[in-house]
DOTILO-970466 format. One record per residue (C-alpha): residue in one letter; x, y, z. Coordinates in steps of 0.25 Angstrom, whole numbers, padded with zeros to 4 digits, always signed. Layout:
<pts>
AXYZ ...
</pts>
This chain:
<pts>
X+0209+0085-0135 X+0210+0072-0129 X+0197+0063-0129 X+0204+0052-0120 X+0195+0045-0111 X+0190+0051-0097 X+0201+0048-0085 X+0196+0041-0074 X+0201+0053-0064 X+0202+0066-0073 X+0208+0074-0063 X+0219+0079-0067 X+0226+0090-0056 X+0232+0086-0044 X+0221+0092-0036 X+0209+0085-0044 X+0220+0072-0040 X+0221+0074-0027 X+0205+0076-0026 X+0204+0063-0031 X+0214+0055-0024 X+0207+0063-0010 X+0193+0058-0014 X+0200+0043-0020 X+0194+0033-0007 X+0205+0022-0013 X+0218+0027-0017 X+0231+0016-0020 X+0244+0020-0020 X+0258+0015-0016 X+0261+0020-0001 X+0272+0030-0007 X+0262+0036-0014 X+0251+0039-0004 X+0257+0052-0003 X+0256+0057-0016 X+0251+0070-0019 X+0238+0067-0024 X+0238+0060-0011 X+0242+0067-0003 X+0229+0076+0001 X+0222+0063+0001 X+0213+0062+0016 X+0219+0051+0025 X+0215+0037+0018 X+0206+0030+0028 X+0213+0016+0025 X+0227+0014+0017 X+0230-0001+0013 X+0245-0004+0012 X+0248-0016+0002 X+0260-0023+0004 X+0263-0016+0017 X+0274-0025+0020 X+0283-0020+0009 X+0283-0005+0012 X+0291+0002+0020 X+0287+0010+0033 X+0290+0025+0028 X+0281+0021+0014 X+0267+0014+0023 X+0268+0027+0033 X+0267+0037+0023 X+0253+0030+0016 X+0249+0028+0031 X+0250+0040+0034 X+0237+0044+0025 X+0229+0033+0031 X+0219+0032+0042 X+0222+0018+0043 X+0230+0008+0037 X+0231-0008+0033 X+0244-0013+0029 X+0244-0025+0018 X+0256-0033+0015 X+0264-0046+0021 X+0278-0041+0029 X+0282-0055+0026 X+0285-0051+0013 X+0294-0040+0007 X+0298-0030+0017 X+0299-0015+0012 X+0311-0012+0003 X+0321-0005+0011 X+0336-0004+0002 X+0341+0005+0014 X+0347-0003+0023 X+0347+0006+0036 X+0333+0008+0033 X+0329-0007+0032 X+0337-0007+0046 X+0329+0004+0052 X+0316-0003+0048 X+0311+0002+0036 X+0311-0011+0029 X+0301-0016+0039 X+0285-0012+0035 X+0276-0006+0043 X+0268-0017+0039 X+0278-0027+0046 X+0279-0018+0059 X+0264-0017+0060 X+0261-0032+0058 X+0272-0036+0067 X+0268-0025+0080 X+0254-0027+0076 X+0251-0043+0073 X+0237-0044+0077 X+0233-0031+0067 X+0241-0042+0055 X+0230-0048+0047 X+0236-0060+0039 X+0232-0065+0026 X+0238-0079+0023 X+0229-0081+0010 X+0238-0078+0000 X+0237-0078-0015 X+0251-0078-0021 X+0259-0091-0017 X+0257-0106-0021 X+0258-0115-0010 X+0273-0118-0012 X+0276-0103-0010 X+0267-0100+0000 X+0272-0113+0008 X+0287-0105+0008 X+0281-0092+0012 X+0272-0098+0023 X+0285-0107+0027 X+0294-0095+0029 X+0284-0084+0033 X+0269-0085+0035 X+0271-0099+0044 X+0262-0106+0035 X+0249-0095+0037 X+0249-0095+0020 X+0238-0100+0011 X+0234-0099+0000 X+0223-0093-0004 X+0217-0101-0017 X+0221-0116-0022 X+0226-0111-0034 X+0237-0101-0027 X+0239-0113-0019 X+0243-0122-0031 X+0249-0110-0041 X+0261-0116-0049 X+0269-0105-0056 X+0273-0111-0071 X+0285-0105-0077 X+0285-0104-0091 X+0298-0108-0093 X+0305-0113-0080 X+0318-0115-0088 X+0317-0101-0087 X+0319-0100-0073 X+0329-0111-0071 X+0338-0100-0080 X+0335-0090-0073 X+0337-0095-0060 X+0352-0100-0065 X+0354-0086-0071 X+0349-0077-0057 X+0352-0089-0045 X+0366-0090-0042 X+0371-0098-0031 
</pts>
């Protein structure tokens, strides 16, 4: 025999599975996946959190929805929009989120965070030029004064004269 370590979750059988993720009070998954078999008998979640609400598509958000007695959306709809390769489909509006139908209908239901964390002041300059109307800032000194440093920039320069064509 074995004398590995004890597991965390020693069930083993779908049923002992499906026990655990019932009685699981915090459960993440991708929205595809919400209706997964061990799932799939789960009670109703009391609230499901969306990330990145923006970026799915309507037909993938309902079906995790569907399981909740209430729902908040996360994301930015400024940002990428869901990945739709079918162009009929794009047309007939599956490339808009739910996210963006809801915060444009609903405006006053919108909370928006303009602290942000990721863009110097140099990027978030363009992005609050071209999109957020200046609402940007950000949220410590040092995001505010980050310098990226390549490495080797001549590296770039290649690059760019190997991948840019004019």
């Amino acid at each position: 025999t074995c004398s590995a370590a004890p597991r965390r979750y020693p069930q083993r059988s779908t049923a002992e599975l499906q026990q655990l993720a019932a009685a699981t009070p915090v459960v993440g998954c991708p929205c595809l996946s919400a209706h997964h078999p061990l799932l799939a008998t789960r009670p109703a979640f009391d609230v499901v959190i969306v990330d990145e609400a923006g970026q799915i598509s309507l037909p993938a958000v309902l079906g995790v929805l569907l399981k909740a007695r209430s729902f908040v959306l996360v994301g930015d709809h400024y940002q990428l929009p869901p990945l739709v390769l079918d162009k009929r489909a794009a047309e007939g509006g599956l490339g808009v989120s739910l996210f963006r139908q809801l915060s444009e209908a609903q405006p006053g239901s919108v909370v928006e965070l303009t602290q942000q964390y990721r863009m110097c002041r140099r990027v978030m300059g363009l992005a609050n030029e071209l999109v957020y109307g200046g609402r940007l800032v950000a949220g410590s000194r040092a995001i505010e004064e980050a310098v990226l440093t390549l490495p080797r920039p001549q590296g770039l320069q290649q690059a760019r004269e190997r991948w840019v064509t004019r």
